[in-house]
C-alpha positions as CSV (number, residue, x, y, z in Angstrom):
1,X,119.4,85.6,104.4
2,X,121.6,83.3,106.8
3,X,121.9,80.1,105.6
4,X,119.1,77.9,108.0
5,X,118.9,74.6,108.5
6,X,115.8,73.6,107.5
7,X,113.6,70.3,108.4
8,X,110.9,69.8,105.7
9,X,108.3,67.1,106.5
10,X,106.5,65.3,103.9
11,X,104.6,62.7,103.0
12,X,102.2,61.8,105.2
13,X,99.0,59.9,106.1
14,X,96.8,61.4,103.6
15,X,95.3,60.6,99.6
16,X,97.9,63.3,98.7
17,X,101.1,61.3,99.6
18,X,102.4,61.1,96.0
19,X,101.5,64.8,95.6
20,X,103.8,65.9,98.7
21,X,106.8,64.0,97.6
22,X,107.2,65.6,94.3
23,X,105.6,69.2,95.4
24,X,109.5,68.1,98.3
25,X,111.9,67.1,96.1
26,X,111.5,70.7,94.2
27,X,111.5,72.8,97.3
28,X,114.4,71.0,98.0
29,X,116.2,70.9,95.2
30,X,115.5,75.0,95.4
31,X,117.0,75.4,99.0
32,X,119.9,73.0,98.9
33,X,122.1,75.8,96.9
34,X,121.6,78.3,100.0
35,X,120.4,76.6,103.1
36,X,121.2,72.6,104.5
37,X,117.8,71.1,104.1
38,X,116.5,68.3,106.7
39,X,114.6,65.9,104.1
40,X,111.3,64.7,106.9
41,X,109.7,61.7,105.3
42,X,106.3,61.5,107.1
43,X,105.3,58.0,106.3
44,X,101.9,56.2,106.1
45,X,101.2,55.3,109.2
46,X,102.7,59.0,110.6
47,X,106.2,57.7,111.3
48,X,109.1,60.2,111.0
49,X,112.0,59.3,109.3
50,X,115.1,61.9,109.2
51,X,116.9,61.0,105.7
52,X,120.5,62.0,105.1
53,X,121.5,64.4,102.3
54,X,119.8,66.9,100.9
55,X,117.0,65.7,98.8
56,X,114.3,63.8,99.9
57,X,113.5,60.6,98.9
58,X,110.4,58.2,98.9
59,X,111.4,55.9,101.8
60,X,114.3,55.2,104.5
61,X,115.6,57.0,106.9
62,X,116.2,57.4,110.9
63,X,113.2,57.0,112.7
64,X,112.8,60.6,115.3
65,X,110.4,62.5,116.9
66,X,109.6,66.2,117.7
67,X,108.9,67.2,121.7
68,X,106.0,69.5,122.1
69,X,107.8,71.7,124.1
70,X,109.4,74.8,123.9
71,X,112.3,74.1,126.1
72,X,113.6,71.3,123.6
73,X,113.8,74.8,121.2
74,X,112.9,72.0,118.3
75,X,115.2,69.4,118.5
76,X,114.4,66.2,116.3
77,X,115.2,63.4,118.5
78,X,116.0,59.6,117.6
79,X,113.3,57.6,118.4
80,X,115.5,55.2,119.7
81,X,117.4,56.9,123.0
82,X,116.0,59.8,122.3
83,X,119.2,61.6,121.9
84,X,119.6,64.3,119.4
85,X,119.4,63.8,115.6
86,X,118.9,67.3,114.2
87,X,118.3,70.8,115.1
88,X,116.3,72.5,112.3
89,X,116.1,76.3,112.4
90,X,112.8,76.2,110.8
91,X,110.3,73.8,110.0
92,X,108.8,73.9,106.6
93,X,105.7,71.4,106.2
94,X,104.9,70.1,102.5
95,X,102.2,68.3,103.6
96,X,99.2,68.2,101.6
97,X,95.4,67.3,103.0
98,X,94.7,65.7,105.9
99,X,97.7,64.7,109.0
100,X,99.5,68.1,107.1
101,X,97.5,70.5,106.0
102,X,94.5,70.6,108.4
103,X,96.1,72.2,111.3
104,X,97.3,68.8,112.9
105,X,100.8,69.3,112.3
106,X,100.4,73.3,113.0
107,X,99.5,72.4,116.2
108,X,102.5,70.6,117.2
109,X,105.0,72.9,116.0
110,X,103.4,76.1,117.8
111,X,103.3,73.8,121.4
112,X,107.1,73.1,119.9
113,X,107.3,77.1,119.7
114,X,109.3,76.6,116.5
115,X,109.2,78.5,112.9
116,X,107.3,77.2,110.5
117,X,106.5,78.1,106.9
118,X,102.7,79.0,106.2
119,X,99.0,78.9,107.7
120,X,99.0,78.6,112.0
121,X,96.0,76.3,113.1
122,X,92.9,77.7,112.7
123,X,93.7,79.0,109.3
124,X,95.0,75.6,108.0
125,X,92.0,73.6,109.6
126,X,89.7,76.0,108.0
127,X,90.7,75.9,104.6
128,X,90.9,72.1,104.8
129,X,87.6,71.7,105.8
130,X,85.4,72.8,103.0
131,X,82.3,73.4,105.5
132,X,84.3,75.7,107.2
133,X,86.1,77.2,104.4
134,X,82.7,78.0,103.0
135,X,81.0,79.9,105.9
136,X,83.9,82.4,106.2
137,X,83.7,83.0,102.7
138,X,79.8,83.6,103.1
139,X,80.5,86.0,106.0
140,X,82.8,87.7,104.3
141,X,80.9,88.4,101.0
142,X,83.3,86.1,98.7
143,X,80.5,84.6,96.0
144,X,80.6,80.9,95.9
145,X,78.5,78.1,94.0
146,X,75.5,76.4,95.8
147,X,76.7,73.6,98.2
148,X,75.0,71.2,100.7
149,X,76.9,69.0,103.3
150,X,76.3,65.4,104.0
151,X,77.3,64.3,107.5
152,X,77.5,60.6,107.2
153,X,76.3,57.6,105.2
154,X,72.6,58.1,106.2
155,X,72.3,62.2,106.5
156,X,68.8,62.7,105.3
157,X,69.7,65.7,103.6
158,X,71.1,63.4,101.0
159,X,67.3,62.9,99.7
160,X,67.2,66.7,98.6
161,X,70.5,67.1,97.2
162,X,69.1,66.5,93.3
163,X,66.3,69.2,93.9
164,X,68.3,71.8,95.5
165,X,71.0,71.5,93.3
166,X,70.5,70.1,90.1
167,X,72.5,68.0,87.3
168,X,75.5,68.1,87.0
169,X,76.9,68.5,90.5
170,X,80.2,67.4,92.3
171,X,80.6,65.2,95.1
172,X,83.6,65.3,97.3
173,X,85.1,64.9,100.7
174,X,84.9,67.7,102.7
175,X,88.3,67.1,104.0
176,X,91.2,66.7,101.0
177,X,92.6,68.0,97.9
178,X,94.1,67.2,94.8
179,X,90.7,66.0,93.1
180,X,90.9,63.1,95.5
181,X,88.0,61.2,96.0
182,X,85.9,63.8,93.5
183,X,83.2,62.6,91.5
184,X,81.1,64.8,88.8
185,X,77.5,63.8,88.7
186,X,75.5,63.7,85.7
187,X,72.7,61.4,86.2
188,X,70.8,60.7,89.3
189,X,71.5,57.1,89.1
190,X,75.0,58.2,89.6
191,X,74.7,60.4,92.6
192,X,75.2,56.8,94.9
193,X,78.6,55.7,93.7
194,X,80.1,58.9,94.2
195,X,78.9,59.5,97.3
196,X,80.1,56.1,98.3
197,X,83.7,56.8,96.8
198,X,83.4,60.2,98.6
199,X,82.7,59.0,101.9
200,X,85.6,56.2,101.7
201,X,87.9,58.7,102.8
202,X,86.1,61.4,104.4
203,X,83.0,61.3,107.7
204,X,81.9,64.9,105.9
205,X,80.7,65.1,102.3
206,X,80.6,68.4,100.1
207,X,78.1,68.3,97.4
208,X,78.1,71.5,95.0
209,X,76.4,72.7,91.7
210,X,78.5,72.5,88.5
211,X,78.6,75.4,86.4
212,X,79.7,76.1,83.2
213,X,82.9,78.5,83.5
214,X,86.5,79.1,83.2
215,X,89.0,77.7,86.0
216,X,91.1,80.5,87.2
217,X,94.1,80.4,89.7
218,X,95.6,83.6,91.8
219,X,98.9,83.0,94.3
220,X,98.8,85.0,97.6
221,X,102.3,85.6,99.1
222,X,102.5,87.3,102.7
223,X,100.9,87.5,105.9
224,X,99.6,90.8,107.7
225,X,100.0,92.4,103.9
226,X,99.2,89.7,101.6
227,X,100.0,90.2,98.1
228,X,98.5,88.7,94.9
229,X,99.6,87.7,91.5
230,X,98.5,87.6,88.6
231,X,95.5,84.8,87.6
232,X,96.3,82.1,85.6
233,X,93.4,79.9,83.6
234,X,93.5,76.2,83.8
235,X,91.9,74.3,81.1
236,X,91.8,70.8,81.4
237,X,92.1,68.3,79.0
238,X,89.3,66.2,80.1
239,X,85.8,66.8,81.9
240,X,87.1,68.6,84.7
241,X,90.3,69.0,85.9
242,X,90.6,65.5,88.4
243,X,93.5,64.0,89.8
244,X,94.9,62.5,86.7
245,X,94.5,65.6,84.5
246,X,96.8,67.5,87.2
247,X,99.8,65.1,87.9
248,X,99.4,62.9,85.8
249,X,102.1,62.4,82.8
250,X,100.4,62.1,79.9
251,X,97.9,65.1,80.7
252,X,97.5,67.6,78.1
253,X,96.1,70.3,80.2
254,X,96.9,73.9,79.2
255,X,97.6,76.6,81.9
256,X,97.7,79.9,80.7
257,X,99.7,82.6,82.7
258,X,98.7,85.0,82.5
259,X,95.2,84.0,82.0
260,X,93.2,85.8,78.9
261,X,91.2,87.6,80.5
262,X,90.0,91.6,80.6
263,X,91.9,93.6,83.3
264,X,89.0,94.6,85.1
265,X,88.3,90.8,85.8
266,X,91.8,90.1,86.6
267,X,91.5,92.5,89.2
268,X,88.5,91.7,90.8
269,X,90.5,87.8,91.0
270,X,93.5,89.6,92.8
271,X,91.0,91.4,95.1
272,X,88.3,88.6,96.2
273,X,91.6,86.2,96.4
274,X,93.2,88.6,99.1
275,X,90.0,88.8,101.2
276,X,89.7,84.8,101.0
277,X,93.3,84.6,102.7
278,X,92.2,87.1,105.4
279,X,88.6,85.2,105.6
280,X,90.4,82.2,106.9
281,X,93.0,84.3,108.4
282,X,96.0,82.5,106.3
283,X,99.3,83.2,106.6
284,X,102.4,83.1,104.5
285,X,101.1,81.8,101.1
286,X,98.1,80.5,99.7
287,X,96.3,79.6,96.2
288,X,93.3,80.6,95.9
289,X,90.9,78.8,92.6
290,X,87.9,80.7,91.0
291,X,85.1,79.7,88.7
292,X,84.6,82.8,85.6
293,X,81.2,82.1,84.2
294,X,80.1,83.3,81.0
295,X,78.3,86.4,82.4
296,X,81.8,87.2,83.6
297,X,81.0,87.0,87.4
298,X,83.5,85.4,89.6
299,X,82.8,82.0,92.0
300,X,85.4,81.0,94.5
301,X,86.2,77.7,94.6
302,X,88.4,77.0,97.4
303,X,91.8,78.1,99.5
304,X,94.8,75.6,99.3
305,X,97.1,76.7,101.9
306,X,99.8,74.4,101.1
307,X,99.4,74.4,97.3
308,X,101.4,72.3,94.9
309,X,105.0,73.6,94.7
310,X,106.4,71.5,92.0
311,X,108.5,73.5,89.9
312,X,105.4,73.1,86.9
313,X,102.9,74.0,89.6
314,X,100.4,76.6,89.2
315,X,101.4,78.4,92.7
316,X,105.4,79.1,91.5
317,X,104.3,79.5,88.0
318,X,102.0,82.6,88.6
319,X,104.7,84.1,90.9
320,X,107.0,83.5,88.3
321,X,105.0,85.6,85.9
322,X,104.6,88.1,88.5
323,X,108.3,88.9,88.9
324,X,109.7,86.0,91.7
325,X,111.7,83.6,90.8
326,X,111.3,80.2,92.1
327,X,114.4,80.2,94.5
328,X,113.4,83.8,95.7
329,X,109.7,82.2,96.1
330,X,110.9,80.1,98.4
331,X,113.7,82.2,100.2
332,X,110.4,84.9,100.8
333,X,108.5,81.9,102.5
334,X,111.0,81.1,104.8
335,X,111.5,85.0,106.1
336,X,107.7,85.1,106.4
337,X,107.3,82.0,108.5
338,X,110.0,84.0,110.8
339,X,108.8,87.1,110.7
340,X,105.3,85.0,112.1
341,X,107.1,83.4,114.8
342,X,108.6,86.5,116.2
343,X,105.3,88.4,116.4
344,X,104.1,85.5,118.6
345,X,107.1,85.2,120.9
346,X,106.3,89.0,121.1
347,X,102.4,88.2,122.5
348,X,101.9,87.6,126.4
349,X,100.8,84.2,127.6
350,X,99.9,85.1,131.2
351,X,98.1,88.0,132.7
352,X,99.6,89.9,136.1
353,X,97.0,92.5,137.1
């Protein structure tokens, strides 16, 4: 591959800030040996700052903006005079959750008509919002546990939740990742306070049945052809595997790669985990997070379409064990996300009878 210059944006207004600027500086630190990387520090408040050098760092920079057009062909401008500041070959967003991974910044690199690494709209605004996500697993036969959705403070589906569902359950916003703003429920005079620290950062509120199972992981690389690896098992080294027990330093949680498990079950992981990427119609790379009860039958948890990509991350670690690299990984991405954009500069936009 050519050596690209590449913008990746990160950061951003969303619970996973932290998450994004360590899942950038590896990506970085991967592409800087072959490519001249564009460190893009979306901010809190969604300002873009253009940083200098190579690696990406948690503040600073030149303040620019992208135009929605495809005439600029892409061009990060200063926010300034709105001259030109950079112009990226491809754009590769490291944006976890909301502002990043729902579609939102999707949408304004296709009206940009630039490259871009991973999901397109729909897909990413899909698998972000767990509702969604959910009834395009249903249609598409992927088992799942049982779920209800609270929509708002006062739905009054919220009285039924213990009878349809049971103790434990989780409680979660519908709309985020990384264990953010996830309770586990084990007593009904619980169910309130979660709900309440669910709904501080979300209008939508998933509400699911625990059950007692195994936690296993399966990356999906491609896009018309998606490809799987092999599962990994995540066991946690507290109740369930929350925001702390993933990132944070003195976690003791075990993955396992590849996971112990019979071949027959590893397979049916590769294969449900394929059809979940085409249920949301994803693109480019995906992780996709199962539930192996006792009985052995497989649950799907949930899509991530822009999974953690820390060098320790599950996503590069199963790839790893599958036979890619981590500099390959991310060389592979960044042909996909091309290979994208060409087929839709290829597609028609007007009709002429």
């Amino acid at each position: 591959m050519r050596r690209l210059a590449i913008a990746l944006l990160f950061g951003g207004r969303s619970g996973e800030h932290e998450v994004s600027l360590r899942s950038a500086a590896s990506v970085a630190a991967a592409l800087a040996p072959r490519h001249d990387v564009l460190p893009v520090l979306l901010d809190r408040k969604g300002r873009w700052w253009l940083q200098s050098g190579n690696l990406p760092a948690p503040d600073g920079g030149t303040p620019v903006f992208l135009v929605p057009s495809p005439e600029d062909r892409g061009t990060l401008r200063l926010l300034s005079n709105a001259r030109e500041a950079a112009r990226p070959d491809l754009y590769f967003p490291l944006l976890h959750g909301t502002f990043g991974e729902d579609g939102t910044v999707q949408g304004l690199l296709e009206l940009a008509a630039v490259p871009y690494v991973g999901a397109g709209v729909a897909a990413s605004a899909a698998a972000m919002d767990k509702e969604l996500m959910k009834a395009l697993f249903a249609a598409a036969g992927v088992p799942q546990v049982r779920y209800r959705v609270l929509r708002g403070r006062r739905d009054p589906e919220a009285r039924g939740l213990l009878d349809a569902l049971g103790l434990p359950l989780f409680v979660k916003p519908a709309n985020l990742g990384s264990s953010v703003g996830v309770s586990k429920v084990s007593a009904a005079e619980d169910l309130e306070a979660a709900l309440e620290t669910a709904f501080a950062y979300d209008a939508k509120v998933m509400v699911e049945a625990a059950v007692r199972a195994r936690e296993l992981e399966v990356s999906i690389l491609g896009n018309d052809a998606p490809e799987a690896s092999v599962p990994g098992e995540v066991v946690p080294d507290r109740e369930f595997y929350d925001y702390d027990s993933k990132y944070s330093a003195d976690s003791r949680t075990e993955l396992r790669i590849p996971a112990p498990v019979p071949p027959t079950i590893a397979d049916e992981a590769r294969t449900l985990a394929v059809r979940a990427f085409r249920a949301v119609c994803a693109a480019g790379y995906a992780r996709v997070d199962f539930f192996l009860e006792e009985t052995g039958r497989l649950l799907i948890n949930e899509i991530n379409t822009i999974p953690g990509f820390t060098s320790i991350s599950m996503f590069p670690k199963l790839w790893e064990a599958t036979g890619i690299a981590y500099p390959d990984l991310v060389d592979r991405l960044l042909t996909l996300g091309l290979e994208r954009h060409a087929e839709r500069l290829a597609l028609k936009t007007d009709f002429r009878p």
